[in-house]
C-alpha positions, 0 to 999 in steps of 0.5 A, a space after each residue: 500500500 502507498 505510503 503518504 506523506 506530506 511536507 507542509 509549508 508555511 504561508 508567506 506574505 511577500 513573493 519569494 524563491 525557496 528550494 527544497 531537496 528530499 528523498 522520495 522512497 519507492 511506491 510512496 507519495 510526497 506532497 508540499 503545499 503553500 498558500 498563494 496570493 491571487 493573480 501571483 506567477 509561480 514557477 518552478 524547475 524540477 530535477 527527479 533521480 532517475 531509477 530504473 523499472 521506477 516511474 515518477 508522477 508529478 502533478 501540481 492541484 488547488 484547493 478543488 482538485 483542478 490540475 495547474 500542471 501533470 507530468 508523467 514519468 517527470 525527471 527533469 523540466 519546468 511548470 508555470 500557472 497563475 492563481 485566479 484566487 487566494 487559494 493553497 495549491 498542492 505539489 505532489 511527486 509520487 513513485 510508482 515501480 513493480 518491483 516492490 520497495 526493498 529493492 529500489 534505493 529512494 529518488 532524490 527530488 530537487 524542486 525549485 519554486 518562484 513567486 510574484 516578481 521573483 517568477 518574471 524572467 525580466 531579461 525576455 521583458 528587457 528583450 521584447 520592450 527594448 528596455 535599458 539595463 537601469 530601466 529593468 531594475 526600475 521596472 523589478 522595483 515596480 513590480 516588488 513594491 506594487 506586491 508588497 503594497 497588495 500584501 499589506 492591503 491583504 494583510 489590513 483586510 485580515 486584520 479587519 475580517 479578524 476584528 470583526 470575528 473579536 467583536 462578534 464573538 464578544 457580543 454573543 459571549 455577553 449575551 449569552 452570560 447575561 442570559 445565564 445570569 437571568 436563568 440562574 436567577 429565575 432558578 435560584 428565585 424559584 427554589 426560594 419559594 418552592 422550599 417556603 411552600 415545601 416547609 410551611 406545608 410540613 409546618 417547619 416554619 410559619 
């Protein structure tokens, strides 16, 4: 049976690069995820050890299962998608060979990701637009402070959306004890008079 397991990565705020290298046992799974701003390049070079009478499958999914990228048999190439929506996305690389896992050694899989501006190629940019050394940087520090612009304003909605959750979280917790508050009043009051009706009917007091 397959074995599974799964590397999971924390979110990050600000568009980067991150390479990462492990081991990928036969006849088992691996899988990475990360969670993406929307409409934010990713791309990514792969290099998989090959081993013989071994098939590796790559296949990149979001959150609904939709596939942004499939490759059979993948031992060394390169994907790219873009995210419609704020949304996890799933790299997974599974080994696959008939002749069982005691014999096969584990694959070595190298994986290197980009994202947002660390993803453009600004040398085809400076290519096709004819553009000047100094004006590709100025065009890279547009685009890296448009991204971190579009981060804070995701993270002050956050904020706010988490502010909003604070506040009506408190409001149902005080009207919930208040309304504790009564029901143990009125059951407090009403074991009163029923133990004055309870003693006075067995003439312990008058």
């Amino acid at each position: 049976m397959s074995r599974f397991r799964t590397l999971l990565l924390l979110p990050v705020l600000f568009e980067a690069a991150f390479s990462i290298s492990f081991f990928l046992p036969v006849n088992s799974r691996k899988c990475l995820r990360e969670e993406i701003h929307k409409d934010v390049l990713v791309t990514g070079e792969y290099d998989v050890n090959e081993q013989s009478n071994t098939k590796t499958n790559l296949k990149i999914t979001d959150s609904t299962g939709h596939i942004l990228y499939s490759k059979e048999e993948a031992a060394k190439g390169k994907f790219a998608f873009t995210t419609e929506d704020y949304d996890m996305f799933e790299v997974c690389f599974e080994s696959k060979s008939p002749m069982g896992t005691g014999r096969v050694p584990d694959q070595l899989v190298n994986l290197e990701m980009k994202h947002g501006v660390e993803a453009k190629n600004y040398e085809e940019i400076a290519k096709v637009e004819k553009l000047k050394p100094l004006e590709v940087e100025l065009r890279r520090l547009e685009d890296l402070s448009e991204s971190i612009v579009n981060d804070f304003a995701y993270m002050k909605k956050r904020e706010e959306e988490m502010r909003d959750t604070n506040e009506s979280t408190n409001t149902r917790v005080l009207y919930f004890s208040i309304f504790s508050m009564c029901c143990l009043i009125g059951l407090a009051t009403w074991q009163v008079f029923y133990l004055r009706r309870f003693f006075k009917a067995k003439k312990l007091i008058e």
